[in-house]
C-alpha positions as CSV (number, residue, x, y, z in Angstrom):
1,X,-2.9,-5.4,-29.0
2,X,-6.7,-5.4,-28.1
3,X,-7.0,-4.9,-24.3
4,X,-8.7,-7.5,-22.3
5,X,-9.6,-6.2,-18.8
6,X,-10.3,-8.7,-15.3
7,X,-11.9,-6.9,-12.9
8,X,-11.3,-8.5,-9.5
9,X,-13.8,-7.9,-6.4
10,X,-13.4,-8.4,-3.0
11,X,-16.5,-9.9,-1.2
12,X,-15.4,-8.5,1.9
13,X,-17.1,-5.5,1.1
14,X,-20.5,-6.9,1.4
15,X,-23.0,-8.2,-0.9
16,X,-25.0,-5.1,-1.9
17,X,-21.8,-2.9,-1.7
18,X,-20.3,-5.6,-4.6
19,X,-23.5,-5.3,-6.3
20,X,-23.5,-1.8,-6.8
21,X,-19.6,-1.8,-7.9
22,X,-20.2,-4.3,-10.2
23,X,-23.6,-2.4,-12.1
24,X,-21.8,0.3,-11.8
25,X,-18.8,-1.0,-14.1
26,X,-21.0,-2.5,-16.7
27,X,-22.9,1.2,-17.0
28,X,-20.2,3.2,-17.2
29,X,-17.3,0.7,-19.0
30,X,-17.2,1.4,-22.4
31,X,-18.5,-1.5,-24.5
32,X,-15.8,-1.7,-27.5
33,X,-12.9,-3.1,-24.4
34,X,-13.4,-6.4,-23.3
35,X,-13.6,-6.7,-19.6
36,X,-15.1,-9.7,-17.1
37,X,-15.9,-9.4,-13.4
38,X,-14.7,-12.1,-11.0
39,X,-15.4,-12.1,-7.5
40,X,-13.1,-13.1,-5.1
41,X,-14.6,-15.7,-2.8
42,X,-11.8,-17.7,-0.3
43,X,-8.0,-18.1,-1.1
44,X,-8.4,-21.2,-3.3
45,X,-10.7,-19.1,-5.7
46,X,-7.9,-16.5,-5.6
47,X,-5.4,-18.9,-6.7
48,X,-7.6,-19.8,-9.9
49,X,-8.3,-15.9,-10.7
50,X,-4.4,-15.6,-10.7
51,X,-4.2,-18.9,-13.2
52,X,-7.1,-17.2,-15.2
53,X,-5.2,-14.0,-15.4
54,X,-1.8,-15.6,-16.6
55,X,-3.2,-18.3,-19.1
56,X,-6.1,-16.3,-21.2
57,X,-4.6,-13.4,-22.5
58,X,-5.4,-10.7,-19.5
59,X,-3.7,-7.5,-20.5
60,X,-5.2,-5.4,-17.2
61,X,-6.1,-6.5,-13.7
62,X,-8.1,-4.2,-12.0
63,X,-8.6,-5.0,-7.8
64,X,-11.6,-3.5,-7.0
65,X,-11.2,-3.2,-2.8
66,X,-8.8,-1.6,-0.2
67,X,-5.2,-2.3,0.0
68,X,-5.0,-5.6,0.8
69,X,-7.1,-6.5,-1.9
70,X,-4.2,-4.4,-4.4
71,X,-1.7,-5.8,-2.8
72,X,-2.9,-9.2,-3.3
73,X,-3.5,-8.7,-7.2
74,X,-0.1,-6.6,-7.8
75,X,1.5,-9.4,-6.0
76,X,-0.3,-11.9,-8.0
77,X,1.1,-10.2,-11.5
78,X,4.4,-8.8,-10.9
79,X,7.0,-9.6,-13.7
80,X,3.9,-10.6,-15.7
81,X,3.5,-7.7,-17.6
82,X,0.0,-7.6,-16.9
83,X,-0.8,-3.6,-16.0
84,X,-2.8,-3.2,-12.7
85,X,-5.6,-1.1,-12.2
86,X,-6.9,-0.4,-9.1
87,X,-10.9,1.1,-8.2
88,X,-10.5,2.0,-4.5
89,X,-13.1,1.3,-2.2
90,X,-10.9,1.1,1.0
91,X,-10.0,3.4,4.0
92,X,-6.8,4.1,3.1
93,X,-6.1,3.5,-0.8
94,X,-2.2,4.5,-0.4
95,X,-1.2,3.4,-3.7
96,X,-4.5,4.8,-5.5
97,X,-3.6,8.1,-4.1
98,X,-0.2,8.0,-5.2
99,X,-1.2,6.6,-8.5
100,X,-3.3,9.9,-8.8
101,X,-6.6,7.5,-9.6
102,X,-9.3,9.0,-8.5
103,X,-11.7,8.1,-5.3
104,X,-14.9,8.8,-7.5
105,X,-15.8,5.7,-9.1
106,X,-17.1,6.7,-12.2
107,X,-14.6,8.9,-12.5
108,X,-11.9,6.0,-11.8
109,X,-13.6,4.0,-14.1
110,X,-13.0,6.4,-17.0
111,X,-9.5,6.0,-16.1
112,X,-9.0,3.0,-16.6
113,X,-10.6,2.9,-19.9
114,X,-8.3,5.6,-20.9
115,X,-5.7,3.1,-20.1
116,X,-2.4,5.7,-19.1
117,X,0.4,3.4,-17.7
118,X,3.4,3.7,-16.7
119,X,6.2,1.3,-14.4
120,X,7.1,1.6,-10.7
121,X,9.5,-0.5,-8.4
122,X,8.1,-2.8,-5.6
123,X,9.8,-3.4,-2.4
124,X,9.2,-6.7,-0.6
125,X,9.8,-7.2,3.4
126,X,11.2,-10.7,4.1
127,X,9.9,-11.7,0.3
128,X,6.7,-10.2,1.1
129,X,5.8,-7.8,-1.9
130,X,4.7,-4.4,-0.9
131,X,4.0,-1.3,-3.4
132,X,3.4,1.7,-0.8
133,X,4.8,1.4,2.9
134,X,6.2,-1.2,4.9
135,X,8.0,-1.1,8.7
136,X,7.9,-1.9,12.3
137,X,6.6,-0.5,15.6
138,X,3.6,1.5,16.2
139,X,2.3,1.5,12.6
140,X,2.7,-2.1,12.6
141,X,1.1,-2.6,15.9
142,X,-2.2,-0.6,14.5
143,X,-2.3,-2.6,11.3
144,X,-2.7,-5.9,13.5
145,X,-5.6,-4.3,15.8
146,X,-7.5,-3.4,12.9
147,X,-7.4,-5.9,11.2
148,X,-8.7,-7.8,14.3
149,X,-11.4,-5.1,15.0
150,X,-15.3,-6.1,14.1
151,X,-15.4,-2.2,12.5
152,X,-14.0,-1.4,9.2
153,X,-13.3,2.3,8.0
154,X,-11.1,5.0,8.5
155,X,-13.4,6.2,11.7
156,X,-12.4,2.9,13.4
157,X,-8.5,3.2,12.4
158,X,-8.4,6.7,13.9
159,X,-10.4,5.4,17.2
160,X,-7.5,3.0,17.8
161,X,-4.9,5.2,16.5
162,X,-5.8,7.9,19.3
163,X,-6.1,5.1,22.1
164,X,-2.9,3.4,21.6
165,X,-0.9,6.4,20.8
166,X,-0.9,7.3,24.7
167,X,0.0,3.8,25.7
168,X,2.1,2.3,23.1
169,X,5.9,2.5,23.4
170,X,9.1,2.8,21.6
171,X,11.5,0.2,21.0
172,X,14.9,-0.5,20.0
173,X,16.3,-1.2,16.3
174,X,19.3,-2.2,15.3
175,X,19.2,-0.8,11.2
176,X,22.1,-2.0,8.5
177,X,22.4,-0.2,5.5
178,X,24.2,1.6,2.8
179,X,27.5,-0.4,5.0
180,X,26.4,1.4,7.6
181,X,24.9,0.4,11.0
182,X,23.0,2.6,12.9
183,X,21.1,2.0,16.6
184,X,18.2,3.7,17.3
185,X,15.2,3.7,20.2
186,X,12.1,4.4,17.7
187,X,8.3,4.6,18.1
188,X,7.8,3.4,14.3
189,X,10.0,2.5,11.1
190,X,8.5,3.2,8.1
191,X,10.3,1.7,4.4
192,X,8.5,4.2,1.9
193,X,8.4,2.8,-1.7
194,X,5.6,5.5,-2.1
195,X,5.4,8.6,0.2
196,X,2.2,7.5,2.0
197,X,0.4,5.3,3.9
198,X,-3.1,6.2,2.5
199,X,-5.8,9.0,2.9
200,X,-2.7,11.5,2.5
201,X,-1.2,10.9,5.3
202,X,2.7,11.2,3.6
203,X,5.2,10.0,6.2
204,X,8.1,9.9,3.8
205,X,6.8,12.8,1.0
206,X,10.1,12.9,-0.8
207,X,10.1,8.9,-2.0
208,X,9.2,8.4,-5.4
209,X,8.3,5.1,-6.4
210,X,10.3,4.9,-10.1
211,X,13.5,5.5,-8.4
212,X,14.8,2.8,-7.4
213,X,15.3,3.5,-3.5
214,X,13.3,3.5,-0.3
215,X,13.1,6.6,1.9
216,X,13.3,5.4,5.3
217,X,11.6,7.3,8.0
218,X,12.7,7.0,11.8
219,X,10.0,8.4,14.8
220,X,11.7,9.3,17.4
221,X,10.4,8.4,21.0
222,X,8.0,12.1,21.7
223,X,5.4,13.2,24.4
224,X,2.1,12.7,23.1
225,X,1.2,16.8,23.3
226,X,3.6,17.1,20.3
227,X,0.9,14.3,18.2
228,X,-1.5,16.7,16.4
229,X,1.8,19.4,15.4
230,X,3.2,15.9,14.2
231,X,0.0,15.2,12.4
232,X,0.0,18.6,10.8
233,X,3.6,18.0,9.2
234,X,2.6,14.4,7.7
235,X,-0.7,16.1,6.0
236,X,1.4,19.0,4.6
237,X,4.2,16.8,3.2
238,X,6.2,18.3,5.5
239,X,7.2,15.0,7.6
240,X,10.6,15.0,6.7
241,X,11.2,18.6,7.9
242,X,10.3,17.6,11.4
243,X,12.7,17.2,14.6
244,X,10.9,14.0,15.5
245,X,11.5,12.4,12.6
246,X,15.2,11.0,10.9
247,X,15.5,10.0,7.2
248,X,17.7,7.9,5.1
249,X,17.3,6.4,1.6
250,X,18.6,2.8,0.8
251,X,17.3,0.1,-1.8
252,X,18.2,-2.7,0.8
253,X,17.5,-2.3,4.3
254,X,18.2,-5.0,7.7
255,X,16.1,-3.5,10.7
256,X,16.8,-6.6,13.9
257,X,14.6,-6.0,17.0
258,X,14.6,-7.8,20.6
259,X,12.1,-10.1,19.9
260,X,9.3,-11.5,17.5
261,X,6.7,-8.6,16.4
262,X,4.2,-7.7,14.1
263,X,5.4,-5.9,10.5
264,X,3.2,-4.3,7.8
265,X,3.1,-4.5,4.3
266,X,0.6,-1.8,3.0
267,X,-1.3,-1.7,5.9
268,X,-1.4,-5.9,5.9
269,X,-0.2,-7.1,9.6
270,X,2.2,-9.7,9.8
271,X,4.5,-12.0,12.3
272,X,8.0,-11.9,11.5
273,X,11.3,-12.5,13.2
274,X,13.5,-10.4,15.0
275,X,15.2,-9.3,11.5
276,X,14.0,-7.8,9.0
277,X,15.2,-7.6,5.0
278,X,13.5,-4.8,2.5
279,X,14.4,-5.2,-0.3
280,X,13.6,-2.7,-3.4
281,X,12.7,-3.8,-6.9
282,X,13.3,-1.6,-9.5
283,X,10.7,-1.1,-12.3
284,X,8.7,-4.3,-11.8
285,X,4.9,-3.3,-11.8
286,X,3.2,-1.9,-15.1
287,X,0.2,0.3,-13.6
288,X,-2.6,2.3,-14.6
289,X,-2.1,5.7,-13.4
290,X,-4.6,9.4,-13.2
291,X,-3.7,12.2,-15.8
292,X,-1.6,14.3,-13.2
293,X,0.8,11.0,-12.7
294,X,4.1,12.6,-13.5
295,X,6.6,9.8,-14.4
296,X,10.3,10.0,-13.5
């Protein structure tokens, strides 16, 4: 079947940003695969790309942006059959990374020409989709300042990383699963589908995401002078191996908190109540993946 490629932009990077993205695909695509560029103005416009994709034959959707912009597609095509492609132009790029697509965008390009694809599971958080990380507490409680912030970029996620890290604090989960229930005081929750959240930064480096499970990761309450030796572990894929962190797997997950609070879907904030479902989906995404993806 001949392949017939949407490439979807978010205008949120910025007019000559999109510009340059978008010359960039037409010189480097190769001309014998069919491929149109849409960009992505407001949510109604959104809701007639998805029709587009669903109704004219699309066999690839391809978000170009940052991870709400990928989860918004993926979301938009799951059980479809459609395969995803992603060209990552965000701070984080979890799934991307864990996709082994690469952050060069010529190179990325080439990639998706080549067309490699395999299937992973998604989870979804109260019938949210996500495809990397979801969870509560102080990962959560970042996600929701920046996406409030005025400054985009990694630079501006790490500046209010390092100023709440002092002043956030930990709170108390009640966690149901496997028929087990477990109580815990916790700085953060994190429901891995993939190990990371983005920019290699692998919280849960043992979940894979063609398994059918989450790896749940459980930060204790710690001083703040055990942070960077914390840090070190999460960029060696050595999280797991840490005496500040507690693991389980599960493919269905309850977490209940004392109140209302923010939750995260691949970086996305979010209101939700005081419990919380994941839920994983087993092999329900066809993606486009690097050359070193190594399928289960």
């Amino acid at each position: 079947m001949p392949r017939k490629i949407l490439f979807i932009v978010n205008p949120n990077a910025g007019k000559k940003i999109s510009d340059q993205i978008i010359k960039t695909i037409r010189r480097e695509f190769p001309a014998n695969i069919y491929f149109q560029i849409v960009i992505w103005k407001n949510k109604a416009h959104f809701n007639e790309i998805t029709a587009l994709l669903k109704t004219q034959g699309y066999t690839d959707a391809v978000a170009v942006g940052g991870d709400g912009t990928v989860n918004r597609v993926a979301s938009a095509i799951l059980g479809t059959g459609i395969n995803l492609g992603i060209v990552p132009m965000g701070s984080g790029n979890g799934l991307a990374r864990s996709l082994t697509l690469s952050m060069n965008i010529e190179e990325v390009i080439k990639q998706i020409a080549v067309g490699k694809t395999t299937v992973i599971d998604n989870g979804t958080i109260n019938g949210t989709p996500f495809f990397c990380t979801s969870g509560v507490g102080f990962d959560a409680h970042i996600g929701n300042l920046f996406a409030l912030s005025q400054k985009r970029g990694l630079s501006s996620y790490i500046k209010i990383t390092l100023r709440e890290i002092f002043k956030y604090r930990a709170k108390n989960y009640i966690l149901k699963f496997n028929n087990t229930e477990i109580k815990r005081k916790a700085f953060l929750i994190t429901v891995a589908n993939a190990g990371q959240y983005g920019n290699d930064f692998y919280i849960a480096p043992q979940a894979n995401m063609q398994d059918g499970i989450f790896h749940v990761s459980i930060l204790k309450p710690f001083n703040p002078i055990f942070v960077f030796g914390l840090m070190l572990k999460v960029l060696s894929k050595n999280a797991h191996k840490s005496r500040l962190i507690e693991t389980y797997t599960a493919s269905k997950i309850s977490i209940t908190r004392e109140f209302k609070d923010t939750v995260h879907f691949d970086g996305e904030p979010a209101m939700e109540d005081t419990e919380v479902v994941f839920e994983c989906k087993p092999k329900s995404l066809n993606v486009i993946v690097g050359e070193n993806f190594k399928a289960l």
